[in-house]
Every structure is written in structure tokens, then in C-alpha cells.
C-alpha beads as a LAMMPS data file, in Angstrom:
LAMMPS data file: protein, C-alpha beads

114 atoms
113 bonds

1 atom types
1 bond types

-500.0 500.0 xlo xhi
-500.0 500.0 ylo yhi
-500.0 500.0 zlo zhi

Masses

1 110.0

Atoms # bond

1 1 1 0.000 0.000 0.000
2 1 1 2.861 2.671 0.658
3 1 1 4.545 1.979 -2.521
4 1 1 1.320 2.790 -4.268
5 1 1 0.733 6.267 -2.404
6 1 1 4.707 6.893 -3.080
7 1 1 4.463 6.474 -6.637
8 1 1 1.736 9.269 -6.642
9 1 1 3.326 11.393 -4.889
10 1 1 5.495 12.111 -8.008
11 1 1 2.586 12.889 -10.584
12 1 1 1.113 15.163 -8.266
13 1 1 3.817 17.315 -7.533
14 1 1 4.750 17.725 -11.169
15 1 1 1.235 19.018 -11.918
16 1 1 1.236 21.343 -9.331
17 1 1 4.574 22.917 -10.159
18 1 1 3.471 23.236 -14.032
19 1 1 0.852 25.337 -13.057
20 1 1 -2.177 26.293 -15.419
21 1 1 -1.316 26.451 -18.661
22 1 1 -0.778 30.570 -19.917
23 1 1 -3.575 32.178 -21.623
24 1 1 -4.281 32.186 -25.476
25 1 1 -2.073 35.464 -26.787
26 1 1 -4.656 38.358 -27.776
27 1 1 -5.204 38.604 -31.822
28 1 1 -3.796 41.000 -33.785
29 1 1 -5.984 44.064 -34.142
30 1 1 -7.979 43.757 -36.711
31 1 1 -7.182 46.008 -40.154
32 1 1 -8.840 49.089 -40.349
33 1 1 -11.841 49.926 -43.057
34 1 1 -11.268 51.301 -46.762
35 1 1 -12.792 54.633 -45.214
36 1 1 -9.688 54.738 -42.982
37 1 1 -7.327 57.429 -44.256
38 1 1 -4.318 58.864 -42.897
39 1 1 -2.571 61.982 -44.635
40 1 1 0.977 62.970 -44.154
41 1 1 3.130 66.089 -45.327
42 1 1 5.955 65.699 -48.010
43 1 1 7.370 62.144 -48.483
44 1 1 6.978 59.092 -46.150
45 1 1 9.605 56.848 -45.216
46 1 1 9.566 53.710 -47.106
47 1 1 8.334 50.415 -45.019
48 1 1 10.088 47.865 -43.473
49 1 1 11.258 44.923 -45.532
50 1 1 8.150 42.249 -45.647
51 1 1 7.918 39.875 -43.308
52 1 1 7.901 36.335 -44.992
53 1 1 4.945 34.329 -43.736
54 1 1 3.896 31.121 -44.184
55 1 1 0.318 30.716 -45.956
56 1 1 -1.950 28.124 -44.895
57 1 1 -4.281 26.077 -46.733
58 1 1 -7.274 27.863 -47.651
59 1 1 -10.343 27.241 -46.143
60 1 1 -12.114 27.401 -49.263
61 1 1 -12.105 28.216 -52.721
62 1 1 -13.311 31.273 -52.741
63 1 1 -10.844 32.860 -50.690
64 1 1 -7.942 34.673 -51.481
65 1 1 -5.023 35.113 -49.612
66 1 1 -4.095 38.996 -48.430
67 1 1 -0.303 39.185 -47.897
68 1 1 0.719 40.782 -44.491
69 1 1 2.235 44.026 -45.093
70 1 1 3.447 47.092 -42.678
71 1 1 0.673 49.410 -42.348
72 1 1 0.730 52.823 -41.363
73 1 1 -0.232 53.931 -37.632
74 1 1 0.547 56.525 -35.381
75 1 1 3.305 57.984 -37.040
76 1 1 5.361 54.587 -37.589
77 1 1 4.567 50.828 -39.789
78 1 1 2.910 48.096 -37.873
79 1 1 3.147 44.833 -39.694
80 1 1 -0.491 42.979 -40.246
81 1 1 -0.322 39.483 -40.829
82 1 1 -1.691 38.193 -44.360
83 1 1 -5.238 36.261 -43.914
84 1 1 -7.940 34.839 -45.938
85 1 1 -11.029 37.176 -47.282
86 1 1 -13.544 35.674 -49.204
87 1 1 -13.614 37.447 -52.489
88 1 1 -16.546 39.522 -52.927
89 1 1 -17.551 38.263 -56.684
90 1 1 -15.563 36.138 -58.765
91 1 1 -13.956 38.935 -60.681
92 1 1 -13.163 40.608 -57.699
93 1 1 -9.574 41.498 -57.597
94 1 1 -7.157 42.733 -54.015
95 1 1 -5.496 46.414 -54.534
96 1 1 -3.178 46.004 -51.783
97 1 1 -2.408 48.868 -48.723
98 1 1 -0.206 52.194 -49.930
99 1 1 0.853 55.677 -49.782
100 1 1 -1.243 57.858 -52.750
101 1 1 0.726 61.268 -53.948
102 1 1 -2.028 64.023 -53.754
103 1 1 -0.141 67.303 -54.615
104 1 1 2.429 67.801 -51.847
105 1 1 0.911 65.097 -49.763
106 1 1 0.439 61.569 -49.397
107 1 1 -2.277 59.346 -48.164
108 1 1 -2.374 55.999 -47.061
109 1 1 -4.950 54.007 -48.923
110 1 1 -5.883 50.662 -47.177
111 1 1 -6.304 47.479 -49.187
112 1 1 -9.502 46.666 -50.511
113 1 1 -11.261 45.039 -53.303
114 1 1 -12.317 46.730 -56.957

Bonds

1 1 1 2
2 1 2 3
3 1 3 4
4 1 4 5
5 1 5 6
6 1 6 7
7 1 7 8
8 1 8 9
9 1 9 10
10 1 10 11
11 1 11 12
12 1 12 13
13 1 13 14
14 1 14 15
15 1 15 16
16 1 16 17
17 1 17 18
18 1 18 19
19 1 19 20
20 1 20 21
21 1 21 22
22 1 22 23
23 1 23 24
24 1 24 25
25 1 25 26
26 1 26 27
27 1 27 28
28 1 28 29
29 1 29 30
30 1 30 31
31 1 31 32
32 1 32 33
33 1 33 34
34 1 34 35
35 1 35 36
36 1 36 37
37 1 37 38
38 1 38 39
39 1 39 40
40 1 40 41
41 1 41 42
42 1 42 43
43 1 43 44
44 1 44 45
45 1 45 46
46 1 46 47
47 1 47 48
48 1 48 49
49 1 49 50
50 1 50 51
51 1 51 52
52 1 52 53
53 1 53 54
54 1 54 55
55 1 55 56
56 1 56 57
57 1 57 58
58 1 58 59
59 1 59 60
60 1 60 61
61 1 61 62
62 1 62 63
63 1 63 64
64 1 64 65
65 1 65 66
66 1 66 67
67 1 67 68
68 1 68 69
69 1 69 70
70 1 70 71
71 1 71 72
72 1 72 73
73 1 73 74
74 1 74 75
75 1 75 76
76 1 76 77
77 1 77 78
78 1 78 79
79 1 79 80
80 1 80 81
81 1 81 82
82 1 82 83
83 1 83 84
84 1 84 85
85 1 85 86
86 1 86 87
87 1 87 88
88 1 88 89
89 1 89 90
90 1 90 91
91 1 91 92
92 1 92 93
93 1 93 94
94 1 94 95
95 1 95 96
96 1 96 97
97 1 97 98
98 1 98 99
99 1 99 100
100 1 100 101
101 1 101 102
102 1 102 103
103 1 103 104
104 1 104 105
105 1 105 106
106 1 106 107
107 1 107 108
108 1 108 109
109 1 109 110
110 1 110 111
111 1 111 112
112 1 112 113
113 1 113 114
């Protein structure tokens, strides 16, 4: 009987010291609307190089995959991961995220469909 109880003893102390497991991390925040639009004066820096991702299976055929890309925020690039959107129509085709010259500024133009 006390070699049963000893050999428990063991188990239970390793799950105790693990501890719960951590929480799920938060998702990304998701990208802003078309509307969205952020003007700047003169030239803005160029982005960041591109993060390489790798792109999972799609869920379905009608989904395209939208690259990740560094998106303009608060005066700096925050990189958005890629993700699936379900195309809106067949025909539809992605106009990915980026700076417009209007006169001496620029806007940033998210990416949407046309």
C-alpha cells in the first residue's frame, strides 16, 4: 500500500509545479476599413522589408489570400499578418495597402477590393 501512495506522490507534484497552462495570446488588431485614411506632409519613409509568412491552406475556394504588409499607424509601420477574405464576386480582384501622392501630400490608402 505505501509503494502505491509513493508512486503518486510524483505525478502530483509535477502538476502542481506546471501550473495552469498561460492564456491564449490576444489577436492581432484587426485592419482598419477602406474609409480609414491617414494623410501625411511631403514624403513618407519607405516600409520595413516584408515579413515572410507562411500561408496556410485555404479554407475554401473562394478565398484569397491577403499578404501581411506594414501598415501605417501613429506615425510609424505596424506589420499585419496576411489572412484569408472571401472574395466579394468572382472577378473581384485585391489592390493592396499604400501611400497615394495628392499634390504635396500623401495618403495611405488601405487594401480593398475593386
Amino acid at each position: 500500500m505505501t509503494s502505491r501512495i509513493l508512486a503518486v506522490v510524483p505525478f502530483f507534484a509535477l502538476t502542481i509545479a506546471c501550473g495552469p497552462p498561460p492564456p491564449p495570446a490576444p489577436p492581432p488588431p484587426a485592419p482598419p476599413t477602406a474609409e480609414a485614411e491617414v494623410v501625411v506632409e511631403g514624403e513618407p519613409a519607405p516600409p520595413p522589408p516584408v515579413v515572410v509568412e507562411t500561408v496556410p491552406a485555404p479554407p475554401g475556394p473562394e478565398f484569397f489570400w491577403v499578404p501581411g504588409y506594414h501598415r501605417w499607424w501613429g506615425g510609424r509601420y505596424v506589420w499585419v499578418a496576411g489572412r484569408y477574405e472571401r472574395r466579394p464576386h468572382p472577378a473581384a480582384v485585391w489592390e493592396p495597402a499604400h501611400w497615394e501622392a495628392r499634390g504635396p501630400r500623401h495618403v495611405w490608402i488601405e487594401g480593398h477590393w475593386r
